[in-house]
Residue, then its C-alpha position, 0 to 999 in steps of 0.5 A: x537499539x534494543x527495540x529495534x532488534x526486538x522488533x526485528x526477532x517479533x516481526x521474523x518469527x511471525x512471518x515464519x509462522x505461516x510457513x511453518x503452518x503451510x509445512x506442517x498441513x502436507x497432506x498424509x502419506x499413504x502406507x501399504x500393508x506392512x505400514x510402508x509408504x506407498x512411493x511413486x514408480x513402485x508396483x502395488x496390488x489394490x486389494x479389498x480392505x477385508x479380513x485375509x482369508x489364506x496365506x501362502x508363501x512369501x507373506x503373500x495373502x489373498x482376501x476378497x480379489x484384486x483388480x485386474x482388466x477385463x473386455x467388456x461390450x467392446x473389445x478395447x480399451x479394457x474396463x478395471x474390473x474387481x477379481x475373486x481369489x487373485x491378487x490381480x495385477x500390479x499397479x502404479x502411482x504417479x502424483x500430479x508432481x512427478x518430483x514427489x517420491x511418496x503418495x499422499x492423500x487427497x493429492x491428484x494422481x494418475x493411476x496405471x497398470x504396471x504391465x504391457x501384456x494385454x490385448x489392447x496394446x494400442x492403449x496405455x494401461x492407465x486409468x480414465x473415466x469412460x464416458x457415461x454409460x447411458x444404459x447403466x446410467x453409470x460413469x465406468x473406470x476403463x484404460x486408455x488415459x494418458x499420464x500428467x499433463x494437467x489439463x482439460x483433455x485428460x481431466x478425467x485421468x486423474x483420481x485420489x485417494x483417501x482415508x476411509x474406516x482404517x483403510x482407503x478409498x479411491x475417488x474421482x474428485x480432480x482438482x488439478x486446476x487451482x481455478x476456483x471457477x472449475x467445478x467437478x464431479x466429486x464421487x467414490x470409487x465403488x463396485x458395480x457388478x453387470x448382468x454378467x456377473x462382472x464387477x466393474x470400478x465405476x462412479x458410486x455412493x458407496x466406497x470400494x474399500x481398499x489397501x495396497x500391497x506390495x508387489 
């Protein structure tokens, strides 16, 4: 009977071990500025991981710029573009599971502006992958993206976030499809300024180095 019992309470605990292992693997949660987590509805500012250079009031800071919208070879949908001395505007992140409260690191989510004053109100302030721009040669982040629904139509509204160097990275690397047959594009968000002088988000070698501040 001894044996038994003892084999009982052996076979239980290993079969607990991978749970504990697969709870113990989520991955990290995202913090802003004041080491809070970043939580899904909430507004932020995506600002340039630099040194601040000016601090007014409320604790506000502003470093390099913030992102904000901007009208670029054609008038609508409007291209995320980086700002100089602004915070730009305020965003928000939704995780492929609209249950979790918290954002978390290399989890799929999509991305939004959370304002409706701009002159495309016929598109969704939420970020996509445009189309490749041949002349460029470059994959732009532009609006217009529909939120979850995980599928092949919006496969290029979704985007992660990931450590990098003490701060964080956005990437373009979906894989809200558990097929290990779908392949992607696995690339960082970086800056490329136009002939303009525009800073625009699009597809890069070279990582936009970022961290959230609260709204």
């Amino acid at each position: 009977m001894k044996n038994i019992l003892l084999a009982f309470v052996l076979l239980f605990a290993l079969s607990s071990q991978p749970l504990l292992a697969a709870a113990d693997a989520s991955p990290e949660q995202v913090v802003d500025t004041s080491g809070k987590k970043l939580r899904a509805g909430l507004s932020y500012y995506i600002v340039p991981a630099v040194p601040l250079t000016r601090c007014g009031r409320y604790e506000r800071c502003m470093g390099g710029g913030g992102l904000s919208l901007a009208s670029i070879g054609e008038s609508c949908p409007l291209d995320v573009v980086v700002v100089p001395r602004s915070h730009g505007l305020p965003l928000q992140f939704s995780p492929v599971d609209p249950k979790k409260g918290v954002v978390r690191v290399s989890t799929d989510l999509n991305i939004m502006f959370s304002t409706d004053h701009t002159s495309c109100a016929e598109y969704s302030p939420v970020w996509k992958l445009d189309h490749f721009d041949v002349s460029k040669g470059k994959w732009f982040v532009s609006t217009g993206g529909s939120m979850g629904n995980p599928s092949w139509e919006t496969i290029r509204n979704w985007f992660k976030i990931e450590k990098c160097d003490g701060a964080y990275k956005i990437v373009y690397c979906p894989s809200v499809f558990p097929s290990s047959s779908s392949k992607h594009m696995c690339k960082d968000i970086g800056v490329f300024v136009d002939e303009n002088g525009f800073r625009r988000l699009a597809l890069s070698n070279v990582p936009f180095k970022v961290k959230f501040q609260r709204a």
